[in-house]
Each structure stands twice: as C-alpha cells, then as structure tokens.
Kinemage of the C-alpha trace (Angstrom):
@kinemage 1
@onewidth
@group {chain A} dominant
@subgroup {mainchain}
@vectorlist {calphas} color= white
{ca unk a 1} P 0.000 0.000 0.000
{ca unk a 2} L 0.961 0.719 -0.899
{ca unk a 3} L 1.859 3.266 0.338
{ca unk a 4} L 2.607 2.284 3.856
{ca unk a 5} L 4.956 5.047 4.957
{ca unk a 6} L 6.681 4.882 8.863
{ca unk a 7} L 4.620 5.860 11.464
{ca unk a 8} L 6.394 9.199 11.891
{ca unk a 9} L 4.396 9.894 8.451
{ca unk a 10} L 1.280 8.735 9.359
{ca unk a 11} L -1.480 9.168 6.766
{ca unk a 12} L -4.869 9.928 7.086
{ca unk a 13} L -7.058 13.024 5.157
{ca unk a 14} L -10.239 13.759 5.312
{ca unk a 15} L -13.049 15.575 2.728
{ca unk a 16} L -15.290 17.193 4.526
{ca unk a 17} L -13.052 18.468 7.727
{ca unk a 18} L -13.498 22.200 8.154
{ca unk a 19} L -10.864 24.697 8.035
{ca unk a 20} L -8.297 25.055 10.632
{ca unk a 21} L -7.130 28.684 11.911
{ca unk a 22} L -3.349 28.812 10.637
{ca unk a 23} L -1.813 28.647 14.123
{ca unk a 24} L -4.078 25.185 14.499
{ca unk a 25} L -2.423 23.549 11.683
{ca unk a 26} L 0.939 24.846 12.123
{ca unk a 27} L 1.851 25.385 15.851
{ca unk a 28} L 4.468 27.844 16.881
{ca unk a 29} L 7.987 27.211 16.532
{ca unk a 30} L 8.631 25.951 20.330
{ca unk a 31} L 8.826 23.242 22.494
{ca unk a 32} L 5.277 21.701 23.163
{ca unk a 33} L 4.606 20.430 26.494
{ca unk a 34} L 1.226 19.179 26.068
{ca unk a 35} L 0.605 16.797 29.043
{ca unk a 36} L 3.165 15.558 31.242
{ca unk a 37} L 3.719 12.521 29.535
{ca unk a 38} L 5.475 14.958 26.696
{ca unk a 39} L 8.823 15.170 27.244
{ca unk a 40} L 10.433 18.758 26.956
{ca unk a 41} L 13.892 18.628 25.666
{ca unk a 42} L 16.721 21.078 24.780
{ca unk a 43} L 16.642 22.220 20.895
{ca unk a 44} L 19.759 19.749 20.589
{ca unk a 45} L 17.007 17.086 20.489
{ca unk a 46} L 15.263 18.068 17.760
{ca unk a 47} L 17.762 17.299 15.541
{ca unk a 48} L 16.438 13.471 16.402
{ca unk a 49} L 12.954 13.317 13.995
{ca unk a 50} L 15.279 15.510 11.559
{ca unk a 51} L 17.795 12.915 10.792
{ca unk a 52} L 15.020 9.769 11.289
{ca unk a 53} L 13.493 11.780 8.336
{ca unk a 54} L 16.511 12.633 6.349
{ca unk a 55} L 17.385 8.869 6.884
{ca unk a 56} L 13.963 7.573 5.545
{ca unk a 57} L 13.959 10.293 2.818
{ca unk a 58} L 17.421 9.064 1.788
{ca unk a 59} L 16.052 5.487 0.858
{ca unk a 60} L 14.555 7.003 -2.137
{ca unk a 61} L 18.296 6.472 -3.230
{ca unk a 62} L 18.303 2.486 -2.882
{ca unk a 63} L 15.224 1.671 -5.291
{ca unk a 64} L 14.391 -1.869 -5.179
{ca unk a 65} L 15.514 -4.278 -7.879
{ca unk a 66} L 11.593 -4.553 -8.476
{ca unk a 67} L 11.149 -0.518 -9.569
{ca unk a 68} L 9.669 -0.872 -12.727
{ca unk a 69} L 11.495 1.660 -14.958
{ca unk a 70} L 11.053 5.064 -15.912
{ca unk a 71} L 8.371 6.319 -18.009
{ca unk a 72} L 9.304 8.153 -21.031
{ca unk a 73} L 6.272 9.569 -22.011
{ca unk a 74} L 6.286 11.744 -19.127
{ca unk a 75} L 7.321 15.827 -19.634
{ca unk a 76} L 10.375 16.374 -17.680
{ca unk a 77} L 12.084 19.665 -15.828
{ca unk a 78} L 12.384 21.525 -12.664
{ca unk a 79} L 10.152 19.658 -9.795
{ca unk a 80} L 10.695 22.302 -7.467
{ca unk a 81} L 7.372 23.618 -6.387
{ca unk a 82} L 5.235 21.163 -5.212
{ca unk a 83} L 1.953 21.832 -7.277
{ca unk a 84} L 4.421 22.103 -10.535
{ca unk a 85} L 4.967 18.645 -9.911
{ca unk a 86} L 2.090 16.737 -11.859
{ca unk a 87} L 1.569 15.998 -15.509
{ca unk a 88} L 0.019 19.187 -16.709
{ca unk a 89} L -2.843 17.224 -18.011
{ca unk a 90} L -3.097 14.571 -14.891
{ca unk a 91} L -6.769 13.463 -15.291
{ca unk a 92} L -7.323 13.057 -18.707
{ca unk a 93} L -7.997 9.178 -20.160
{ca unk a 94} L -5.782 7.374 -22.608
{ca unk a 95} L -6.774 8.118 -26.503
{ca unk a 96} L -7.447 4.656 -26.671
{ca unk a 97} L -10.401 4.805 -24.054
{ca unk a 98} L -11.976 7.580 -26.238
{ca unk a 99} L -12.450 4.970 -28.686
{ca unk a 100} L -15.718 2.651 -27.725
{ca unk a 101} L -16.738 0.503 -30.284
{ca unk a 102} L -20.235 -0.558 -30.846
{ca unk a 103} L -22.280 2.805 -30.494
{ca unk a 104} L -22.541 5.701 -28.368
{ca unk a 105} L -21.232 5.812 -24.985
{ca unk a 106} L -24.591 5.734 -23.315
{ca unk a 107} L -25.649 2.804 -25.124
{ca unk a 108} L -22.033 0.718 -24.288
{ca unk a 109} L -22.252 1.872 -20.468
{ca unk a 110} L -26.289 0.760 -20.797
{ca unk a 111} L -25.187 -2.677 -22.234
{ca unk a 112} L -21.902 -2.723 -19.875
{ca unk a 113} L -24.535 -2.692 -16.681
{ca unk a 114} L -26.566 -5.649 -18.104
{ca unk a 115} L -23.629 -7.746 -18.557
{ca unk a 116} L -22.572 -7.299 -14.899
{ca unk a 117} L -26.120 -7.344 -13.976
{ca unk a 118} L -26.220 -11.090 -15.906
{ca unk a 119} L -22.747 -11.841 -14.577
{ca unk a 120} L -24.126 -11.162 -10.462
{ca unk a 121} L -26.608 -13.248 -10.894
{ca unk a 122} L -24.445 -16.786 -11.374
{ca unk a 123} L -22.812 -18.401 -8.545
{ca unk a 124} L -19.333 -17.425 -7.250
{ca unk a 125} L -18.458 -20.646 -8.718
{ca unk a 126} L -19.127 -19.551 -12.064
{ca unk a 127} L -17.101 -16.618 -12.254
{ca unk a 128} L -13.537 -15.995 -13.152
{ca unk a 129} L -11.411 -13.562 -11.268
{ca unk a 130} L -7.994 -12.391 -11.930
{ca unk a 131} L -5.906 -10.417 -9.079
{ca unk a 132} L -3.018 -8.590 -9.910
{ca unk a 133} L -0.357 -7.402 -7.366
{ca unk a 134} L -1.622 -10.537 -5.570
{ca unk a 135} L 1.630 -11.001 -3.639
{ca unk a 136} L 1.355 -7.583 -1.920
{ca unk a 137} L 0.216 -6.916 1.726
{ca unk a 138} L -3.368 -6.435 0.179
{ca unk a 139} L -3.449 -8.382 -2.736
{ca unk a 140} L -2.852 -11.415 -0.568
{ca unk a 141} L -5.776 -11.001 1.649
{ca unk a 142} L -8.197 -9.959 -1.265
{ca unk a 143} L -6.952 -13.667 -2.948
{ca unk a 144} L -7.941 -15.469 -0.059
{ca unk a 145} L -11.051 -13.808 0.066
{ca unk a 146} L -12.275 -14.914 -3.321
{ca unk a 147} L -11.061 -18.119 -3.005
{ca unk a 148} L -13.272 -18.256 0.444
{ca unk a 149} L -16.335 -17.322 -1.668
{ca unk a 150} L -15.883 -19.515 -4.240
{ca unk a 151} L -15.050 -17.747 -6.975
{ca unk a 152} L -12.348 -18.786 -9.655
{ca unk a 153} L -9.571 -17.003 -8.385
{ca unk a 154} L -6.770 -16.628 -10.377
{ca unk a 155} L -3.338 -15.069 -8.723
{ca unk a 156} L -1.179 -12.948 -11.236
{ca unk a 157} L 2.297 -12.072 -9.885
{ca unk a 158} L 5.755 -10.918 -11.110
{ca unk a 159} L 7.988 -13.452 -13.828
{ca unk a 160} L 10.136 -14.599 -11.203
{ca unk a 161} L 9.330 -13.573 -7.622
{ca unk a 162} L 8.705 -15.843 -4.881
{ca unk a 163} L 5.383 -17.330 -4.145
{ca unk a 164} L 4.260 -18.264 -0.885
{ca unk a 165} L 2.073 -21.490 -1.712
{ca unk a 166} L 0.552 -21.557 1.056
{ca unk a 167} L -0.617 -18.001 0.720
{ca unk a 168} L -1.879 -18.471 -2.765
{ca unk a 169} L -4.098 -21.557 -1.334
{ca unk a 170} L -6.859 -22.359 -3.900
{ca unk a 171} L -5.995 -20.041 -6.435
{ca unk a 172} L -4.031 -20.706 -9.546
{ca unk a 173} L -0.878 -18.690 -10.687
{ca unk a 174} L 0.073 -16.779 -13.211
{ca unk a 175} L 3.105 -14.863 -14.140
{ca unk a 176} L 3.158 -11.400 -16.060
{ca unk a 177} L 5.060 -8.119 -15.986
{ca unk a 178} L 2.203 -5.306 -16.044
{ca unk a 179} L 4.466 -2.744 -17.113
{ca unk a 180} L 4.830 -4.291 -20.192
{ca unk a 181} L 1.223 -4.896 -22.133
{ca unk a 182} L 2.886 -8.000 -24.203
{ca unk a 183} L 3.264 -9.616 -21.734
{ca unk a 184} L -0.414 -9.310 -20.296
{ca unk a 185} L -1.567 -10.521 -24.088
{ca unk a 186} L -1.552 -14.108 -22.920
{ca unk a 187} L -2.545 -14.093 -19.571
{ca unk a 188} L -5.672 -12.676 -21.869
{ca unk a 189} L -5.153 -14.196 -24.843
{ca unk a 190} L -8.384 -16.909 -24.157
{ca unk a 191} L -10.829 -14.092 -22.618
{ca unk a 192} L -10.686 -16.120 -19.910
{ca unk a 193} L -11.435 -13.616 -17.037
{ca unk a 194} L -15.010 -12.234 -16.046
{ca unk a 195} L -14.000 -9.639 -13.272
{ca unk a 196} L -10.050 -8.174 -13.036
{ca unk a 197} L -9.248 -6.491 -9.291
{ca unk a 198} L -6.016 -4.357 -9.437
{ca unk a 199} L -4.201 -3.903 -6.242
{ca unk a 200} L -0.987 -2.593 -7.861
{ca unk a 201} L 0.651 0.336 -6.361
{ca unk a 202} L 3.641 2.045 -6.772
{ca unk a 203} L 6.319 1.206 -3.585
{ca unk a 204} L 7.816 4.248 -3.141
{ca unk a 205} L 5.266 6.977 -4.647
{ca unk a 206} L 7.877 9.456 -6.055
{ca unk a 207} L 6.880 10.598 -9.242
{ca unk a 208} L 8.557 7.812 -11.913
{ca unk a 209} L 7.529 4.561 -9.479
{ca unk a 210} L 4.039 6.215 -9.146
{ca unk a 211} L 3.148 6.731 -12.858
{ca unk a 212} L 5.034 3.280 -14.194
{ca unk a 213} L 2.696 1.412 -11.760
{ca unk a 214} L -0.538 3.266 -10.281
{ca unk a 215} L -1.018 5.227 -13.616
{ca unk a 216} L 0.412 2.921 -16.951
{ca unk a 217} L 0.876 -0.396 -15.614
{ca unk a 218} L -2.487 -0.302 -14.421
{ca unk a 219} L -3.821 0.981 -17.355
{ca unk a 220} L -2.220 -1.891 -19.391
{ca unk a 221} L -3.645 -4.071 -17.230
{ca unk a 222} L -7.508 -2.359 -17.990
{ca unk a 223} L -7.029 -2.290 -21.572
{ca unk a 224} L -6.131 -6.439 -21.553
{ca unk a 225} L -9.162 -7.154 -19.651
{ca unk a 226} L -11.300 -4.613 -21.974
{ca unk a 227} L -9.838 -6.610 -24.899
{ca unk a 228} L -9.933 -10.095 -23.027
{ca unk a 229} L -14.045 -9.417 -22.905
{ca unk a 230} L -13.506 -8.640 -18.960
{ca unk a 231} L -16.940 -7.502 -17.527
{ca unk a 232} L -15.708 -5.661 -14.508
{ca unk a 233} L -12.762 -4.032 -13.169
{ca unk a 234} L -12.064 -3.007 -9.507
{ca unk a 235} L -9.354 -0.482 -8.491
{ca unk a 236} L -7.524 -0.415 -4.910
{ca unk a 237} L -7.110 3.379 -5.033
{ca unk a 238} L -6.548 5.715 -1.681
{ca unk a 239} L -8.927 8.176 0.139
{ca unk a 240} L -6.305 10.979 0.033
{ca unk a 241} L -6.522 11.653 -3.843
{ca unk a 242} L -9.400 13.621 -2.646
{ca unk a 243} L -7.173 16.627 -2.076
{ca unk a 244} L -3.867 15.598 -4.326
{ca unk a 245} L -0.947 17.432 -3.823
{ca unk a 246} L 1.750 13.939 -4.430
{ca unk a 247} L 2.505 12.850 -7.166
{ca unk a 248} L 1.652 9.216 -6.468
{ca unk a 249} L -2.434 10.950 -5.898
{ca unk a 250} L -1.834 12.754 -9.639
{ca unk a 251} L -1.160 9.219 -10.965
{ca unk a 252} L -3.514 7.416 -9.428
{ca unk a 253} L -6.175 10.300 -10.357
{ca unk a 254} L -5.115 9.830 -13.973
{ca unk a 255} L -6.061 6.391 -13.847
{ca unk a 256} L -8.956 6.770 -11.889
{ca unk a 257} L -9.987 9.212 -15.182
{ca unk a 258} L -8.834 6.924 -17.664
{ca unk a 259} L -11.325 4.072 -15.931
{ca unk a 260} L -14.490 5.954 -15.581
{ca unk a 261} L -13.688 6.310 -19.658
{ca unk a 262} L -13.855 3.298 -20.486
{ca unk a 263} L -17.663 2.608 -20.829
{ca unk a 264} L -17.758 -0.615 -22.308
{ca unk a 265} L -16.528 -2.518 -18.728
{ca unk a 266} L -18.174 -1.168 -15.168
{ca unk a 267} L -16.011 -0.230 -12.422
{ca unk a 268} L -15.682 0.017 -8.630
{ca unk a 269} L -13.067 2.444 -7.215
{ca unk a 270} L -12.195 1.626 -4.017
{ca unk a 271} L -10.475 4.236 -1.660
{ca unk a 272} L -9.686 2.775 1.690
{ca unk a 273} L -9.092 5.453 4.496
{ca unk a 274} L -5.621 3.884 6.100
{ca unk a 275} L -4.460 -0.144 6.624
{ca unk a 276} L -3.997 -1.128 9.931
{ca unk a 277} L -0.272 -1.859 8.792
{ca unk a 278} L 0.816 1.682 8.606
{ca unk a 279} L -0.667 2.962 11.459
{ca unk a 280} L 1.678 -0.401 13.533
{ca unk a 281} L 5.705 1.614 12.484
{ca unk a 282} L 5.986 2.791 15.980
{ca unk a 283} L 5.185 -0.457 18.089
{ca unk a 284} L 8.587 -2.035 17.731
{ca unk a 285} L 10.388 1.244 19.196
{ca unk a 286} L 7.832 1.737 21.730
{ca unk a 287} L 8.492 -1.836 22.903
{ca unk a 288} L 12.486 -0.851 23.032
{ca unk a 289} L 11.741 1.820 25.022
{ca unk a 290} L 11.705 4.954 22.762
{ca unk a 291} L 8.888 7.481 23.266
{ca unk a 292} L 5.868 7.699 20.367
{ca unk a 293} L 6.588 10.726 17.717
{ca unk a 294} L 3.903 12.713 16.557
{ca unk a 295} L 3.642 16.430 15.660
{ca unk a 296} L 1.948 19.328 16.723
{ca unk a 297} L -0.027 18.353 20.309
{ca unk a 298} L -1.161 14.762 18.747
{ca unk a 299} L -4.739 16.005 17.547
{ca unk a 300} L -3.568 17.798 14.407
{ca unk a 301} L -4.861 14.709 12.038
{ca unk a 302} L -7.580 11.571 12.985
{ca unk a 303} L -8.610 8.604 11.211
{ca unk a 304} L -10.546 4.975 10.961
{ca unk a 305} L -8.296 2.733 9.453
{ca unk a 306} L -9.791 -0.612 8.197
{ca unk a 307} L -8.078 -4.256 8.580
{ca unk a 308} L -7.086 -5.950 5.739
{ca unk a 309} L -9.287 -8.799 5.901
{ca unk a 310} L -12.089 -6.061 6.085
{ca unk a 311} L -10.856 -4.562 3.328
{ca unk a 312} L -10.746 -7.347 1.031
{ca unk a 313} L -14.507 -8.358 1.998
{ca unk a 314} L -15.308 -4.838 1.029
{ca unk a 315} L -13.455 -5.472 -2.633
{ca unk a 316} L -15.137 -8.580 -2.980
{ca unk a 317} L -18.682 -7.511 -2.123
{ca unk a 318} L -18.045 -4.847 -4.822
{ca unk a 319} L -18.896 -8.097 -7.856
{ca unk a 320} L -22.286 -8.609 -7.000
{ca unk a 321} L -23.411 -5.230 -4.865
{ca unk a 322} L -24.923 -3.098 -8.476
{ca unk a 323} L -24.753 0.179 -5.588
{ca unk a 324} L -21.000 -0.187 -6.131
{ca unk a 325} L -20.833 -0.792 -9.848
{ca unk a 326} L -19.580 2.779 -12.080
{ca unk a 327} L -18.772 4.497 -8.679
{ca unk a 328} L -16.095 5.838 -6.387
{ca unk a 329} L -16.497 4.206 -3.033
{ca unk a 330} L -14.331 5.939 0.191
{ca unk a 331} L -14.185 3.131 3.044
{ca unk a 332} L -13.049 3.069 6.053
{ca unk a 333} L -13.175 0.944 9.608
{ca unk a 334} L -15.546 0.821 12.621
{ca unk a 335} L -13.198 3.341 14.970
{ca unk a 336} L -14.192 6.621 15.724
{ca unk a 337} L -11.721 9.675 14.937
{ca unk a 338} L -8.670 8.601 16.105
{ca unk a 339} L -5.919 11.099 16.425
{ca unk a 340} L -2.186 10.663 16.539
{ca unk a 341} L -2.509 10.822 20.272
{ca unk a 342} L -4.856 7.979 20.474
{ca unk a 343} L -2.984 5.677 19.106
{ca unk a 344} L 0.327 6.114 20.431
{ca unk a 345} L -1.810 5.452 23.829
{ca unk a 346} L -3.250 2.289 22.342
{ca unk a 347} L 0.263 0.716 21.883
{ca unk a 348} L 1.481 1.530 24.999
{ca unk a 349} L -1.886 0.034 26.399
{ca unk a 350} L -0.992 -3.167 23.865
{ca unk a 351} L 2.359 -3.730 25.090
{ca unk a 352} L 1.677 -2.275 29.169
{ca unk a 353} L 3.920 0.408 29.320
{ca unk a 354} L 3.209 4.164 30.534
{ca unk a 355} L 2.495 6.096 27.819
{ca unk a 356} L 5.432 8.822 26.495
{ca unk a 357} L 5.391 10.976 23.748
{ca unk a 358} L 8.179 12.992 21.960
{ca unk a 359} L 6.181 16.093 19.865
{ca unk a 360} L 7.584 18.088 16.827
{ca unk a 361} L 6.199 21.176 14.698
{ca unk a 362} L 4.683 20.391 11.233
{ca unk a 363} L 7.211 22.550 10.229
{ca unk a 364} L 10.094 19.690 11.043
{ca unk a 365} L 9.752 19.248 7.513
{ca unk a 366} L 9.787 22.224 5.691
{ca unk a 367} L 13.804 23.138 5.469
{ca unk a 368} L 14.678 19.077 4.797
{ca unk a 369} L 11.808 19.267 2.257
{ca unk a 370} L 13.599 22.490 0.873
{ca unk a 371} L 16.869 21.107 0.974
{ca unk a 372} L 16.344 18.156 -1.350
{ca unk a 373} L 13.667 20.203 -3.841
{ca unk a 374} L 16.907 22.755 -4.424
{ca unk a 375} L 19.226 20.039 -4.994
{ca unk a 376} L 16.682 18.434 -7.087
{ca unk a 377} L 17.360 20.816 -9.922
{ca unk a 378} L 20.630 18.965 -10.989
{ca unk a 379} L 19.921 15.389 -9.125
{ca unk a 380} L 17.239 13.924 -9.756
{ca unk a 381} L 17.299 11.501 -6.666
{ca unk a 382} L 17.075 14.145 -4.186
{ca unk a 383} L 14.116 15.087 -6.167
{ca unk a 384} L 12.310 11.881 -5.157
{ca unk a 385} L 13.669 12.248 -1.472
{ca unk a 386} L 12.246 15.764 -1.568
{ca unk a 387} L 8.922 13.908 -2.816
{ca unk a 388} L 9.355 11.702 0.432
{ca unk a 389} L 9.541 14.177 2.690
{ca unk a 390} L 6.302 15.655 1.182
{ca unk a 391} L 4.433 12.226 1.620
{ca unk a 392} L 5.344 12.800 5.292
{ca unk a 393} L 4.113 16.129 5.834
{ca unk a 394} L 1.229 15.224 4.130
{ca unk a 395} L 0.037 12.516 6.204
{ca unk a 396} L 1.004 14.660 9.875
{ca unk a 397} L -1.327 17.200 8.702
{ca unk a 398} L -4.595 16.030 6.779
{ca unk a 399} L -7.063 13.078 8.027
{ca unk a 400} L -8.086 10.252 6.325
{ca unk a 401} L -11.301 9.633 8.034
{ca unk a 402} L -14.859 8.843 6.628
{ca unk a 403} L -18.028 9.302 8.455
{ca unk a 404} L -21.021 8.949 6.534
{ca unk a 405} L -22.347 5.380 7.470
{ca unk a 406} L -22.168 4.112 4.118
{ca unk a 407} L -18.359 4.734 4.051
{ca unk a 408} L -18.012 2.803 7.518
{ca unk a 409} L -17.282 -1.394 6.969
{ca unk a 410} L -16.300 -4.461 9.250
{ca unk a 411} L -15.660 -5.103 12.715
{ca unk a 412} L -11.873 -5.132 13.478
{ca unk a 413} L -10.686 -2.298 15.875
{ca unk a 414} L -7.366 -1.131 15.641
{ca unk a 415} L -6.905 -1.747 19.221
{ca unk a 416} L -7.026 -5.479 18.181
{ca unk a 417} L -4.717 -5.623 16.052
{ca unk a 418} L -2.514 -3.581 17.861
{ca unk a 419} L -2.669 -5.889 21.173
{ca unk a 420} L -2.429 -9.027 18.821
{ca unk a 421} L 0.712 -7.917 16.893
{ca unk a 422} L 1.792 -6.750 20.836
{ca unk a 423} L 1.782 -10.432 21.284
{ca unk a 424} L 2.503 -12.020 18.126
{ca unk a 425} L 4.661 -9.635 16.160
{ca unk a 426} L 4.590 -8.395 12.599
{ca unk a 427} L 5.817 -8.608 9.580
{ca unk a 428} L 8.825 -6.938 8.595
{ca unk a 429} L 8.549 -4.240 5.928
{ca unk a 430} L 10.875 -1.720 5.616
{ca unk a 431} L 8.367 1.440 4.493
{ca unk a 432} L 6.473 0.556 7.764
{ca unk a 433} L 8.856 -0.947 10.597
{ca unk a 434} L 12.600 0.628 9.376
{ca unk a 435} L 13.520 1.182 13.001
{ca unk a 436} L 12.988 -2.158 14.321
{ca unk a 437} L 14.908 -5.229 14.058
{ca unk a 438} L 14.165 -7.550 10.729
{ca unk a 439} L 12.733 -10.445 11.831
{ca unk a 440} L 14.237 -14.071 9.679
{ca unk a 441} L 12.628 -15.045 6.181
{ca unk a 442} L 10.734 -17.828 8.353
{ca unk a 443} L 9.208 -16.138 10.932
{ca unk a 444} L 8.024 -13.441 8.440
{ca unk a 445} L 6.810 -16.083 6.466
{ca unk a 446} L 4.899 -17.547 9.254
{ca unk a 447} L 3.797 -13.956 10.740
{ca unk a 448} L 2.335 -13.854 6.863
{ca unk a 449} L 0.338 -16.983 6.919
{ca unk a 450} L -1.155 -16.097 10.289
{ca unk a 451} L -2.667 -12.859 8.900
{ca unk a 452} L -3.981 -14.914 5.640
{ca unk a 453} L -5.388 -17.277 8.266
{ca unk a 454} L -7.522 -14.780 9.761
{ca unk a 455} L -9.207 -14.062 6.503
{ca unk a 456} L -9.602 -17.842 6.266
C-alpha cells in the first residue's frame, strides 16, 4: 500500500473536515509540552525526527531491484514547487479509451450494466477472477477472500518472484510483468477472465515509481481485460486523492480518469481510508523503550483505518453489490476519529507500558523538504527524497477519516490488532517498521500466513 509510509508519516485526510485557523495547523515554533507525559527537551534534540526523516527520505536512493522503470512519455524539468509537480494534463484518459466501439457511450455503459447485472446473478463458482499485485500486503488477503467465496480465483504475480504457496491456497498462478502490455496478451489471450481487481501500487510513490505502476501499468492491465471481454474491473485506489498534492495521488487520479472512460466494462473504485499496517511503524520502538513521535499536540490529524481482511470483503462484495458498480467508493473501519494521540496510547496500552510521547512542529519538515527540492534541480534523486519528505508532511497534517455510514465497513478495531501484533509480532517491511529489528525469512513467512489465516 501501498503506500505504507513509517509511522512518523502517518497518513490519514479527510473531505469534509473544516478549516483550521493557521496557528491550528501549524503550531508555533517551540517546544510543546502538552501533558506531562510529553517530554520537553533542549533544541539539541530536535535534531532526532530531523535525521530519522533525512534517513527515511534518503532510501529514495536504494530503489528496489523490483522498480519498474522510468516512463518516457512523461514531460520532464524543474520539480521544485510542489503543485508544478504533476503531468500538466493529470486526469485526462488514454486516446485509446476515447475509442468505444459498438455505439454511443450511453448505449455501451447501458449494455456494460446488463452484462454485470447477468454476470451477479451466477454463482461465485461460475465466475472468473484475476488479481493482480496478488503477492502484496493487500493483494494477498483480497486472494484469499475470493477463493473463500468460491469464486475462480486466479493469482497474477511478477515473472520470477517468490510465491508463498501456502498463501496463494486455492488459487491458480500466473506470471506477467504489467508494465509491459505484451506480456499481459496471454494471460488474456483466451478471454478467460469475467472480473479483473487491481491492487498494484507504486512502492515508493515518487513521481517515476508512481506513474510506471498506479497510472500505466495499471492501465495496461484495464485495456487487456477490456480486450480479453472482462466484464468488470475493480481499483484499490486511496482516500487521500481527494485533495492531491503527491505525485503518487496525480497518478492514481489519472487512472482513476482513464477508468471511468472506459464505458464498455463497469467499475468500482475503491479508496480505503488507512491499513492497519501503517498505522503499527511505531510499536517495535515503543516496545524498546523509545517514546511515540507525533507532531503538533497529537490532535492535528484523525482517522478509521480498516483491517485488511475487512478490506478485502469490502473489494469482494463490490462483484455482486450493483450500488457499487460505475462508482467511487471511500471506506473506512468501525473506529471513531482517532488522532495521533490515540494511538500512540493504544500501543502503549498493547504492550503495558506508561504512555510517552516525543512532539515536533509540522514545520520539522519544511527546510529538509527544501533542501532536497533545491538540490533536485541537478539530481534527480534528491528530487524523489524531496517527494518523500512531502508524503510525510502530508500525512502529519490532513485526516483520512470517513463518516457517513455508508463509508463505515467491518468489525476489526485497531486496538485489536494492535494488542495481537503486541503479542505475536509483525511482519517486517521496511516502508512501515525501518527502526525495528528484521525479523528471519521464516518467521516473516509464518507472521504472513497467520494474517492470511484470519481471513480464512
């Protein structure tokens, strides 16, 4: 998730929050003492969330071997300014969506509806589902969940990456590169598939990771199933491309576009609020004694993240459920607004320790973000680290909470999951848990399969 970020960037945004007075969102350059579980500390200290930042900013220079490459397509100069950054044409759809054979698009969408109307009706057994990014922390769950229903579940992964069988239980496996629409052709070649679910994502969400994978990988992927005779298509997208600034939310917004084109295949756009995952960075350090980071007083951003097993329900539902067909659906868990505060308490509850919090200014960011954007004019990799230290600011200061009852789904607290992992730990990932220690292949493996298990 895709995006998971560490917990010093948590994310969560929120539509309908009203405006903040200035001083709100950005507190004063001091020390904040706001309970006396805050710990006051000379300036020397702040230097600490400075150089954690700089440090996970500086991974943008270590891409994984996975990082599919650059586009070309893309317009290229001076990132600088932040709202510079995007395509300067982000949301419009491919040419080759413009093009719907067979009529008028009123008539396609009209015949579109029928044929997932027809296609609800059979039995899970009866229909064919193909999951790409199935080997990533959601895809996994939403494979399992299928397979659970009784669908045809069919597992599409990378040429060449490892597959945990026992993860891919009941499903059967195929191999593809998405970035690359030859080799989606075959995977497609017999129109084999009735309903394609994309959980791609881009790793890193700087600006050439997010448009290879959330904007034209997935877009190769929707034109195969539009030519494989593919019925419906659901899209893991995010709740915070309601107000984009990244450039991961550009790409995925130019997707998002491109899909709501297409008229002769429905849709369901799913944007979950946060994953329990990325709200779990911090437990690891709290457990080794450090104190929870957040910024401003704790109460500057709140959310209701949703499990992962909840989450893939929600995907699943979205076959049969015609209120979800050709629409944009913001989801998120059962919690009430929970701040930064609230959680760091709810680990410390989790693991019984007294609660202690280290607190920063928003504004933390600003001269590291500064730093890297200037050097970004010659160096293109401080560029992207520049674009990481955005994706942190951005997730201290907006909320990715839903409240409309519609938007609310499933039963799993984070409170849970927080005093489960307490007990049971978690799987390593370095976007999420970079300052704790890696656990071995096997026990991640096995951390894996208990998750999976839960969806079982």
């Amino acid at each position: 998730d895709l995006h998971a970020m560490p917990s010093i960037r948590q994310r969560w945004h929120s539509t309908d929050r009203a405006a903040s007075p200035v001083s709100a969102m950005h507190p004063p350059r001091r020390r904040l003492r706001t309970d006396p579980s805050a710990d006051t500390f000379p300036p020397l200290r702040l230097l600490v969330p400075s150089l954690l930042l700089i440090l996970s900013a500086a991974a943008a220079f270590h891409a994984p071997l996975h990082q599919p490459p650059r586009l070309t397509d893309h317009r290229s100069g001076s990132l600088s300014r932040l709202r510079r950054h995007h395509d300067s044409s982000p949301f419009l759809p491919h040419p080759s969506l413009a093009m719907v054979a067979g009529g008028d698009d009123k008539k396609v969408e009209q015949r579109a509806l029928e044929a997932t109307r027809q296609l609800s009706k059979k039995p899970p057994s009866s229909i064919r589902v193909l999951v790409a990014g199935a080997t990533g922390y959601i895809g996994r769950f939403v494979v399992q969940q299928f397979v659970n229903e009784g669908y045809q579940t069919t597992a599409l992964v990378r040429p060449g990456s490892a597959v945990n069988e026992r993860l891919m239980e009941g499903a059967t496996v195929k191999r593809a590169e998405v970035t690359d629409e030859e080799s989606l052709t075959g995977v497609f070649a017999d129109g084999s598939y009735d309903v394609v679910v994309s959980c791609l994502a881009s790793r890193s969400g700087v600006k050439s990771d997010a448009y290879a994978v959330d904007y034209q990988a997935t877009l190769n992927l929707l034109e195969a199933a539009r030519r494989g005779g593919a019925k419906h298509f659901v899209l893991l997208s995010a709740f915070c491309v309601n107000k984009p600034v990244l450039q991961f939310q550009f790409a995925k917004l130019k997707f998002e576009a491109a899909l709501q084109g297409a008229k002769d295949i429905t849709h369901s756009i799913v944007r979950p609020t946060a994953f329990f995952k990325s709200l779990s960075g911090q437990l690891e350090t709290l457990d080794q004694g450090w104190p929870f980071i957040m910024f401003g007083d704790g109460s500057i951003t709140r959310c209701n993240p949703i499990s992962e097993p909840d989450l893939a329900a929600f995907m699943v539902s979205c076959v049969k459920d015609p209120a979800k067909w050709n629409a944009i659906l913001s989801v998120g868990g059962p919690d009430g607004a929970l701040t930064m505060r609230d959680q760091g308490n709810m680990m410390f509850d989790a693991l019984g320790k007294e609660p202690k919090f280290w607190t920063f200014p928003l504004s933390t960011f600003d001269p590291i973000i500064g730093a890297f954007a200037f050097l970004g004019r010659w160096f293109p990799q401080m560029e992207d680290a520049a674009e990481l230290g955005r994706i942190g600011k951005y997730y201290a200061e907006y909320d990715m909470l839903t409240t409309a009852p519609g938007e609310i789904y499933g039963g799993d607290t984070l409170q849970e999951h927080y005093s489960k992992i307490a007990r049971e730990g978690q799987e390593y990932d370095p976007f999420t848990t970079m300052f704790a220690k890696k656990k071995q292949p096997a026990a991640a493996s096995k951390e894996a399969e208990r998750q999976v298990e839960t969806v079982r």
